[in-house]
C-alpha positions as CSV (number, residue, x, y, z in Angstrom):
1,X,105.7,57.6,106.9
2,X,105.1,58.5,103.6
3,X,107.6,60.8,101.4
4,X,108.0,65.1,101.8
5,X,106.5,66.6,98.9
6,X,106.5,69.8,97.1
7,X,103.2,70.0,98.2
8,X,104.0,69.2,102.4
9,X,107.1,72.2,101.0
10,X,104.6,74.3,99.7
11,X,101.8,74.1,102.8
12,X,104.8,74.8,105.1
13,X,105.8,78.0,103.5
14,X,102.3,79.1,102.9
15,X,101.9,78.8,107.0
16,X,105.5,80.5,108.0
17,X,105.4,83.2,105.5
18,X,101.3,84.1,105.7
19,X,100.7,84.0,102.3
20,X,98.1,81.2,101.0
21,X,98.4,81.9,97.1
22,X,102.1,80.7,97.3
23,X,102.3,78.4,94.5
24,X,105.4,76.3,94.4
25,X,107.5,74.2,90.8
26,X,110.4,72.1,91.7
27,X,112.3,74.6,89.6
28,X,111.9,77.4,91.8
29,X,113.9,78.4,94.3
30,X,113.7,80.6,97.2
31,X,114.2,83.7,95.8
32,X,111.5,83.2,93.5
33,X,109.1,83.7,96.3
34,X,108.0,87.1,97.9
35,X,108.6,86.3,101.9
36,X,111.0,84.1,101.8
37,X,113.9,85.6,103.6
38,X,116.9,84.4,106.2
39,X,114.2,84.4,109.1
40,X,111.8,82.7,107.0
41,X,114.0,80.6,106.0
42,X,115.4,79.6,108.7
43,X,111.9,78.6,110.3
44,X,111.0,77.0,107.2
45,X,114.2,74.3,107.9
46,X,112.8,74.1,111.8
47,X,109.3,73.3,110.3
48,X,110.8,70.7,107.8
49,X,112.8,69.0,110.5
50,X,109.5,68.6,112.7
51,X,107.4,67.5,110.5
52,X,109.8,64.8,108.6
53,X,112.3,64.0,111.8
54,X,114.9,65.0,108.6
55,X,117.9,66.6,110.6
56,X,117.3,70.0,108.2
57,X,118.9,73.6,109.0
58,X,119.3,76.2,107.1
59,X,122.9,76.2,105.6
60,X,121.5,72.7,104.2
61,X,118.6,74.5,102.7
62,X,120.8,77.1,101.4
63,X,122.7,74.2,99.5
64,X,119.6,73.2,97.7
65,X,119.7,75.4,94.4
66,X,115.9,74.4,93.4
67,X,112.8,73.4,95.7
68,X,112.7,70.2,94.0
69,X,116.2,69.7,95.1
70,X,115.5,70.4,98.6
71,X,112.4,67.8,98.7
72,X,114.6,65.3,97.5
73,X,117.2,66.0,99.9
74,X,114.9,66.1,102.9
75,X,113.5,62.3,101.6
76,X,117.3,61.4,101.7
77,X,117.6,62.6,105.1
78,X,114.7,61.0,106.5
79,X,114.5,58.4,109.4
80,X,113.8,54.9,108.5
């Protein structure tokens, strides 16, 4: 399987939040981003988690200061 990019990030939050001009940097985080609140958030983590088999919630997201951060965390977290 190959890695979770900022771009797989970017595609989920475009979907769960309804915007499609959302444009993420791996120095952004998620207050940066109109949308992204705890509900969004927290089905942000559930759509990670499906799509990676990364055990992801959202106190582990809230960890991440940066979306860069969290990409890499999610790879770390990854089965196999």
């Amino acid at each position: 399987m190959p890695a979770f990019t900022l771009a797989d990030l970017q595609a989920i939050a475009r979907e769960v939040i309804g915007d499609r001009e959302i444009a993420l940097a791996p120095e952004m985080e998620a207050a940066d981003v109109p949308g992204w609140d705890s509900l969004n958030h927290t089905l942000i983590s559930v759509e990670i988690e499906a799509a990676t088999g990364a055990p992801v919630d959202a106190e582990m997201l809230a960890e991440c200061p940066t979306f860069g951060d969290l990409v890499a965390l999610v790879n770390l977290h990854r089965p196999g």
